[in-house]
VMD Tcl script that draws the C-alpha trace (Angstrom):
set ca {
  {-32.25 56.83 -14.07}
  {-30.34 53.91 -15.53}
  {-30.46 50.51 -15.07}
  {-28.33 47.71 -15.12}
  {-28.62 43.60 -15.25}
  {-26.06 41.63 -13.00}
  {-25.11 37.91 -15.32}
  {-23.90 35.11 -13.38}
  {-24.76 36.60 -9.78}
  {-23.19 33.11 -7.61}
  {-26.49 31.64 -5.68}
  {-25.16 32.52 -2.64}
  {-24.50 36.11 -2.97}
  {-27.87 36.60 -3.70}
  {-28.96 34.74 -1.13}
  {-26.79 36.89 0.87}
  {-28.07 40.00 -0.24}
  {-31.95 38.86 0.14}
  {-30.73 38.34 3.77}
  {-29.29 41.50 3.90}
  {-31.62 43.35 2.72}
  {-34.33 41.85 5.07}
  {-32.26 42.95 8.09}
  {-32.03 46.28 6.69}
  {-35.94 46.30 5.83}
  {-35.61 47.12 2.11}
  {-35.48 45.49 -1.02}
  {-32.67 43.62 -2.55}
  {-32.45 46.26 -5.02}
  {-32.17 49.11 -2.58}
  {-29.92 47.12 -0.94}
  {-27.58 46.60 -4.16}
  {-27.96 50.53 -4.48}
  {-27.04 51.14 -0.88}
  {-23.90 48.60 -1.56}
  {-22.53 50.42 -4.95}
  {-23.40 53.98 -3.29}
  {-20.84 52.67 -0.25}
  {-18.41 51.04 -2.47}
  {-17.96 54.73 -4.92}
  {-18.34 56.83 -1.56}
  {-21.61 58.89 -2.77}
  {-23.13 59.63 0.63}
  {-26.26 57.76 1.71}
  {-29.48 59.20 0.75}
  {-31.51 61.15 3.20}
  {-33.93 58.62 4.46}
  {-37.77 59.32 6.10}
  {-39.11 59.67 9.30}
  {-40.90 56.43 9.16}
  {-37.84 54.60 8.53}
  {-35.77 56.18 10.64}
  {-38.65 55.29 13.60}
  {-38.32 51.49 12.35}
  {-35.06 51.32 12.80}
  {-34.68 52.60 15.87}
  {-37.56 50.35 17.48}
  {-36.50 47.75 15.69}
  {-36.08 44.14 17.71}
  {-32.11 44.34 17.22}
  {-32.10 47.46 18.91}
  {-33.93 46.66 21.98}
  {-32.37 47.36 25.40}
  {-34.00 45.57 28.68}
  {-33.91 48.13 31.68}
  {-34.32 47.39 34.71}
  {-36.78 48.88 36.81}
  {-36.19 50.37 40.12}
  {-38.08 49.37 42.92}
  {-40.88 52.00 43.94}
  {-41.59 52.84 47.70}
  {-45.09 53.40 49.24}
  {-46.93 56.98 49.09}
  {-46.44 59.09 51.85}
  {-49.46 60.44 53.39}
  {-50.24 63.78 52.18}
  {-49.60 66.61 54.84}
  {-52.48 68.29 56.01}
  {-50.90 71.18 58.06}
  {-51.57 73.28 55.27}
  {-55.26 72.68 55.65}
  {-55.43 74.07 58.81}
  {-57.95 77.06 58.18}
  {-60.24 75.74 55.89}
}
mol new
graphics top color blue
foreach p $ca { graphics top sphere $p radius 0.5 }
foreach p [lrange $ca 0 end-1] q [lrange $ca 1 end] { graphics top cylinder $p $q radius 0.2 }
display resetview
């Protein structure tokens, strides 16, 4: 694998891409990876169960239901019990 160096990299945009990365959970270099692979249309890399779990329980993705309203129990029926 090769590797490269980024000069002059503004302040900002890196402190844009640390955020970035953070709400993506990886590092900023996976994120600068993720970036170029988007920007030269190479397809995203198949990613792992564990990650793919994170991000769909992640906070962001949180949806609050709301919960019906439950009735009382019936009382069982006992006809059946007849013969016993």
């Amino acid at each position: 694998m090769a590797s490269i160096t980024i000069r002059n990299l503004d302040d900002d945009i890196k402190h844009r891409l640390r955020v970035r990365a953070a709400m993506h959970g990886h590092s900023m270099e996976e994120e600068a990876r993720a970036i170029l692979r988007h920007a030269i249309g190479e397809a995203d890399p198949p990613r792992n169960l564990a990650a793919a779990i994170r991000a769909r329980v992640a906070p962001s993705n949180r949806m609050d239901l709301e919960l019906p309203v439950r009735e009382a129990m019936r009382e069982p029926s006992l006809s059946g019990l007849d013969g016993l």
